[in-house]
py3Dmol code that shows the C-alpha trace and the ligand (Angstrom):
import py3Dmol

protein = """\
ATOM      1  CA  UNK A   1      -0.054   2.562 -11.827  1.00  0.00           C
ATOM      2  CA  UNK A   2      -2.016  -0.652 -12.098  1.00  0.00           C
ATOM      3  CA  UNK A   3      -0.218  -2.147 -14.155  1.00  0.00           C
ATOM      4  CA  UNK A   4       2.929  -0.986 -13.018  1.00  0.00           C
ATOM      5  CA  UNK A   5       2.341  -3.002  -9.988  1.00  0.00           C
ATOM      6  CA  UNK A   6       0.499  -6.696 -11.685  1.00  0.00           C
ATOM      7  CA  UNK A   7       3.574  -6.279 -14.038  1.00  0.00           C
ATOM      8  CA  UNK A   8       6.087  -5.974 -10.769  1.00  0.00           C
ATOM      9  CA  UNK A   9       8.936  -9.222 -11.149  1.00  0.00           C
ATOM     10  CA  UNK A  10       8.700  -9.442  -7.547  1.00  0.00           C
ATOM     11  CA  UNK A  11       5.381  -9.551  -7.036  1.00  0.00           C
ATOM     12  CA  UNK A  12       4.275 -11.319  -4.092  1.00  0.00           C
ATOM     13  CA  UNK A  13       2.764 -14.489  -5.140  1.00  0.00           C
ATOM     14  CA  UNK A  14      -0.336 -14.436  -2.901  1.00  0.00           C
ATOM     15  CA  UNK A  15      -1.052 -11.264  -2.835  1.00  0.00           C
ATOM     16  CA  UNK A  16      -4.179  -9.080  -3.416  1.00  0.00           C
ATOM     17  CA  UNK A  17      -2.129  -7.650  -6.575  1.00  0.00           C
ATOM     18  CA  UNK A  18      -1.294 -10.804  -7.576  1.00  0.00           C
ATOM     19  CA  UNK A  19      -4.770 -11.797  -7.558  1.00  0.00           C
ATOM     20  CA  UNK A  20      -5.909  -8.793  -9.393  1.00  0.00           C
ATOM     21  CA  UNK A  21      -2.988  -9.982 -12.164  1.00  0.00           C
ATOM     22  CA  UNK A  22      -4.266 -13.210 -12.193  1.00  0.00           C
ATOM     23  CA  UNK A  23      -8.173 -11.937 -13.033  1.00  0.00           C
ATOM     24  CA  UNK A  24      -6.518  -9.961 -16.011  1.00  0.00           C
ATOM     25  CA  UNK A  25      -3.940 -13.125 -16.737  1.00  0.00           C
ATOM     26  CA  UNK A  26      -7.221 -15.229 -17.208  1.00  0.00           C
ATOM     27  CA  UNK A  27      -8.935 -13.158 -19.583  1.00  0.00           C
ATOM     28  CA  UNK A  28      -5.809 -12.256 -21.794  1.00  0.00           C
ATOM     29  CA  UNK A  29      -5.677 -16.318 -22.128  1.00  0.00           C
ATOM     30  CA  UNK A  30      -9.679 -16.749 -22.408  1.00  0.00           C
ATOM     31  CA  UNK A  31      -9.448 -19.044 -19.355  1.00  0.00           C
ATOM     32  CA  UNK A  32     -11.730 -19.197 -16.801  1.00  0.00           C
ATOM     33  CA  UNK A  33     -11.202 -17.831 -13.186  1.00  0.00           C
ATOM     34  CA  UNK A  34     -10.386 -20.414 -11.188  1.00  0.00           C
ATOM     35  CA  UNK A  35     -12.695 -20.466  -7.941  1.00  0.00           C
ATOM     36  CA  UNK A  36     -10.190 -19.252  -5.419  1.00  0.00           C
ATOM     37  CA  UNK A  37      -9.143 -16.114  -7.960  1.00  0.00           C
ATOM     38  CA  UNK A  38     -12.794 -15.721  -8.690  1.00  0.00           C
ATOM     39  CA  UNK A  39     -13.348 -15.416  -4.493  1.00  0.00           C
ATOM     40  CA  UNK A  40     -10.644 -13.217  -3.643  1.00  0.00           C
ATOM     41  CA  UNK A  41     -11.325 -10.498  -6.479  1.00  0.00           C
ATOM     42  CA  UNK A  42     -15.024 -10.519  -4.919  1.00  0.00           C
ATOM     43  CA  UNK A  43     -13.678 -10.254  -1.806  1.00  0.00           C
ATOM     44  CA  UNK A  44     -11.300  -7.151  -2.754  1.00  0.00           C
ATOM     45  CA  UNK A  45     -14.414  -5.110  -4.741  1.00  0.00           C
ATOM     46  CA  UNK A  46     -16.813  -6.258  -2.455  1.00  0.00           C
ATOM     47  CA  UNK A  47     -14.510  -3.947   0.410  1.00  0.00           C
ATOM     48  CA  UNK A  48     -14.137  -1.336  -2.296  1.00  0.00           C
ATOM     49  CA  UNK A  49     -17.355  -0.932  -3.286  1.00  0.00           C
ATOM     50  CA  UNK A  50     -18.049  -0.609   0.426  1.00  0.00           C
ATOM     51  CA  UNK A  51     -15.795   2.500   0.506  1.00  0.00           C
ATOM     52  CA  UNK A  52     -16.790   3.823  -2.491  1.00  0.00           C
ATOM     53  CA  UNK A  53     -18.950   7.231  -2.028  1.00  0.00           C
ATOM     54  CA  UNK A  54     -20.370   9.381  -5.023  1.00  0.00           C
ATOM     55  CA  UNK A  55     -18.358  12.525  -4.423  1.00  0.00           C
ATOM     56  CA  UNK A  56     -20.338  15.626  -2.901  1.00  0.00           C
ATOM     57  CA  UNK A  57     -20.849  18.936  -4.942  1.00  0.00           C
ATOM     58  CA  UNK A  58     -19.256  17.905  -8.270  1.00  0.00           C
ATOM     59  CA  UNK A  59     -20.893  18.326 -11.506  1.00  0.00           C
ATOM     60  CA  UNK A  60     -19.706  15.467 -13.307  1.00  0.00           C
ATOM     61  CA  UNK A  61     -20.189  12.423 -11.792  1.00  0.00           C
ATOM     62  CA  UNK A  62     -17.000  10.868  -9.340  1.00  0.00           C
ATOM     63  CA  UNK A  63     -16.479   8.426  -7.283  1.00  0.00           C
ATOM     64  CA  UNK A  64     -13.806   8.394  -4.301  1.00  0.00           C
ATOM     65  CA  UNK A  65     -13.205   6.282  -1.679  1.00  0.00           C
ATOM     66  CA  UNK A  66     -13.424   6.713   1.655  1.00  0.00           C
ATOM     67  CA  UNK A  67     -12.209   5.591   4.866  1.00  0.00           C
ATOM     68  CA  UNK A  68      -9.378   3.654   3.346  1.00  0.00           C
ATOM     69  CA  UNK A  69      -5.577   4.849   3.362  1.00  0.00           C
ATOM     70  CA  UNK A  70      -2.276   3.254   2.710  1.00  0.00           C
ATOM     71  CA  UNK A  71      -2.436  -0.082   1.006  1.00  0.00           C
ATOM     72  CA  UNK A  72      -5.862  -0.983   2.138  1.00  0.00           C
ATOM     73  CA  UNK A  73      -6.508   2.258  -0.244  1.00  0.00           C
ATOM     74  CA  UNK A  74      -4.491   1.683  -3.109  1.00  0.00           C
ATOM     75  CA  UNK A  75      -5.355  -2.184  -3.664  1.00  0.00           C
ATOM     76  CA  UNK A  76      -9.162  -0.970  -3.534  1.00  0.00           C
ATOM     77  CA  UNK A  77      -8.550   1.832  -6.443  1.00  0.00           C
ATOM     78  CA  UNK A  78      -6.504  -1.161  -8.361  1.00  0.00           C
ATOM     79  CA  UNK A  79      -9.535  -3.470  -7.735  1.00  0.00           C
ATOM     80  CA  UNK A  80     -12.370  -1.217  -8.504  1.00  0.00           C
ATOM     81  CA  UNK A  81      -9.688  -0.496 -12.182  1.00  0.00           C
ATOM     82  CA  UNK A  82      -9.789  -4.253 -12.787  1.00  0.00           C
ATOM     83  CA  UNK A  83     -13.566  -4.546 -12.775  1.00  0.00           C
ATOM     84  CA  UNK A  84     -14.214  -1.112 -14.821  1.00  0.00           C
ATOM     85  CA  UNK A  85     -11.469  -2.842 -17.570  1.00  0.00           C
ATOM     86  CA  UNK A  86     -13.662  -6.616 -17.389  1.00  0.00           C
ATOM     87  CA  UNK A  87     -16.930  -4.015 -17.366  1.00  0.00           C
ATOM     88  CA  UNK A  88     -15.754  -1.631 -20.252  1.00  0.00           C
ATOM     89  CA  UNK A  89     -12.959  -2.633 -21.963  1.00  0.00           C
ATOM     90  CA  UNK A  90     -12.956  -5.099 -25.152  1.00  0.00           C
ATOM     91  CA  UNK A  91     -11.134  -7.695 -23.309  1.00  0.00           C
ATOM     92  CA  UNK A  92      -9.673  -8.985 -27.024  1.00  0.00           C
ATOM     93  CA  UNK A  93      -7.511  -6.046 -25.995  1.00  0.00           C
ATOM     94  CA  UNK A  94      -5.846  -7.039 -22.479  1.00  0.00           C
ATOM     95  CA  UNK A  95      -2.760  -8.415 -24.026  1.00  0.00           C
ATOM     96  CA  UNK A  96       0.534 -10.399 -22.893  1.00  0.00           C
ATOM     97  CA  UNK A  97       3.828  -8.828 -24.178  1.00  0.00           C
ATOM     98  CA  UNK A  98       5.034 -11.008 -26.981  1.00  0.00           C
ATOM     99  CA  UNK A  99       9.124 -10.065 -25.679  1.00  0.00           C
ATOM    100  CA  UNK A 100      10.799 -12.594 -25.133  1.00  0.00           C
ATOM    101  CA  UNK A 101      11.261 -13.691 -21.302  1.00  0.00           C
ATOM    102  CA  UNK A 102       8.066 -10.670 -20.700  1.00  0.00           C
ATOM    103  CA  UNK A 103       5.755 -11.275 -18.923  1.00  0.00           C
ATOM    104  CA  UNK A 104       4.115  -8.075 -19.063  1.00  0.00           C
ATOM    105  CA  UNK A 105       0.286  -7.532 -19.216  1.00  0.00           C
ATOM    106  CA  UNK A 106      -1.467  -3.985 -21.090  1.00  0.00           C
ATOM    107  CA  UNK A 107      -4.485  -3.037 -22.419  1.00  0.00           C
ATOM    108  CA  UNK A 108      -3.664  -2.120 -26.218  1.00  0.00           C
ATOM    109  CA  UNK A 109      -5.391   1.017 -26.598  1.00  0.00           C
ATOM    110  CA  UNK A 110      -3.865   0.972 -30.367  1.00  0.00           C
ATOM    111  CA  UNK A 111      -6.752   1.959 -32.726  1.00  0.00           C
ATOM    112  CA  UNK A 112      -6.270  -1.324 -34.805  1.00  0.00           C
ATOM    113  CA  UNK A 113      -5.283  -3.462 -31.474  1.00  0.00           C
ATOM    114  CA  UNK A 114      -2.054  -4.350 -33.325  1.00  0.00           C
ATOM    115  CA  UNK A 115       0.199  -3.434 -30.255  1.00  0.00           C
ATOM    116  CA  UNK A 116       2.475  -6.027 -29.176  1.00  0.00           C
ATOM    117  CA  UNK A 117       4.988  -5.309 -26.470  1.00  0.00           C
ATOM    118  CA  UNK A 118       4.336  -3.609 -23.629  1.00  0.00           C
ATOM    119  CA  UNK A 119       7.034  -1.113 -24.499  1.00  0.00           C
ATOM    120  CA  UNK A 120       7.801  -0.666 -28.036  1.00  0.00           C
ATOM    121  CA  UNK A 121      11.572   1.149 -27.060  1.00  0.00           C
ATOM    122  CA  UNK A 122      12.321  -2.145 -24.857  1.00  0.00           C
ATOM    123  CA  UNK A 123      10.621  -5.744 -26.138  1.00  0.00           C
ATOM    124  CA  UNK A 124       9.907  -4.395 -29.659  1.00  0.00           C
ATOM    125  CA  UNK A 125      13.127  -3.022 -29.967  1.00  0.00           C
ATOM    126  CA  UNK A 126      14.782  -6.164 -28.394  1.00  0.00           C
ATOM    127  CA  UNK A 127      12.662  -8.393 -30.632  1.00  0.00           C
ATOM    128  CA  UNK A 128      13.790  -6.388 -33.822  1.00  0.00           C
ATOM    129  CA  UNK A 129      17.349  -6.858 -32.803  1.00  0.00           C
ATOM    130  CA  UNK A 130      16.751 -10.693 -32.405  1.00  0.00           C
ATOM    131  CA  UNK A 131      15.130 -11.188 -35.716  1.00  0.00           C
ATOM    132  CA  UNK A 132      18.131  -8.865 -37.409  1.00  0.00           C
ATOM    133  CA  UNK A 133      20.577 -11.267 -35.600  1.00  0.00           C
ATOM    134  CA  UNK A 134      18.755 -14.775 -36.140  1.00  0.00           C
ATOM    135  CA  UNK A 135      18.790 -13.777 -40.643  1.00  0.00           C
ATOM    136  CA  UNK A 136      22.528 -13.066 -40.045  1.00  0.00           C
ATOM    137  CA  UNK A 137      23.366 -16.267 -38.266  1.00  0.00           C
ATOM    138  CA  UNK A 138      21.183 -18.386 -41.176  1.00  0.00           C
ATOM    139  CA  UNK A 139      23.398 -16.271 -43.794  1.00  0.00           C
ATOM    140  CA  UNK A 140      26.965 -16.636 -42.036  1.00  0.00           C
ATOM    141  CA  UNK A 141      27.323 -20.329 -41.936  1.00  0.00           C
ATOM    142  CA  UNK A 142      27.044 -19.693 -45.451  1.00  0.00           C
ATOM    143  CA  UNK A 143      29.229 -17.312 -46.105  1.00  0.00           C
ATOM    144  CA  UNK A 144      31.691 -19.061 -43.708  1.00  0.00           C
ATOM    145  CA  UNK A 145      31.769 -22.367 -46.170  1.00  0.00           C
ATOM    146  CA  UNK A 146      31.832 -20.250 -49.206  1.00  0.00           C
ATOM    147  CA  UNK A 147      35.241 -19.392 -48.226  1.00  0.00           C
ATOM    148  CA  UNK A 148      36.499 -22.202 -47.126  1.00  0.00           C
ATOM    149  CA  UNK A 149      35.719 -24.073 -50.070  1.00  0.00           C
ATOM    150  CA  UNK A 150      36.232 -21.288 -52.510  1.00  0.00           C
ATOM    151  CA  UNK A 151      33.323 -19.763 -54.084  1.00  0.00           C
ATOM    152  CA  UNK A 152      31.523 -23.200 -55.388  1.00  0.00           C
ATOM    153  CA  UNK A 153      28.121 -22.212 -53.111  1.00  0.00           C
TER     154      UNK A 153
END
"""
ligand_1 = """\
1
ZN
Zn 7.591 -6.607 -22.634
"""
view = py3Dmol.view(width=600, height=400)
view.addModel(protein, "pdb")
view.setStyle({"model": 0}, {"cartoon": {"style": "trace"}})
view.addModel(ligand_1, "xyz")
view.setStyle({"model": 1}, {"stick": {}})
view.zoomTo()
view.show()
């Protein structure tokens, strides 16, 4: 869900989620959080934090949130997600899909972190095409002069 929505084409460009992708955007290019980023995402878990309640009469330990709904709600669950992933998460492991024209973020949960695309059936299949195409275009020019000048090459 959260990253369905940071990886959204039409994502709002100031928007809260567009903040939040920005955070993750920073640390999958070891950059630093530029000031204005670094305000906003305190801004958004600063209000979720301020919702957040440990749940009554549960065993195990769980959060929820209250007094939020809607959007208010949902951009506080994605906020208080990004923090637990900068928190908990090896951050070598927030990746950029290497698919061409993909912008796509992930976390590779991949036991050697050797995941590349954020969806093997689409970029990595798309990728495997290309590199299957680009060897037979570097092999037909070839083949195209061998015939025209007879079988000298
Ligand atoms: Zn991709």
């Amino acid at each position: 869900m959260l990253f369905e929505a940071i990886n959204d084409e039409e994502l709002a460009p100031n928007s809260d989620i567009a903040v939040l992708r920005e955070v993750l955007q920073s640390v999958q290019g070891r950059r630093n959080f530029d000031t204005r980023t670094m305000k906003r995402f305190g801004e958004l878990t600063g209000k979720a934090h301020q919702h957040r309640r440990l749940k009554p009469s549960t065993v195990e330990i769980e959060f929820e949130l209250v007094g939020l709904s809607g959007s208010a709600r949902r951009i506080s669950e994605f906020a208080l997600q990004v923090e637990e992933i900068l928190v908990t998460v090896d951050l070598a492991r927030v990746k950029k899909c290497e698919g061409e024209d993909c912008e796509a973020l992930f976390i590779d949960e991949s036991k050697n972190k050797s995941r590349r695309w954020c969806d093997m059936a689409h970029c990595g299949m798309l990728r495997k095409s290309k590199v299957y195409y680009d060897k037979h275009r570097r092999v037909n020019p070839v083949a195209d002069s061998k015939s025209k000048l007879g079988a000298r090459i």
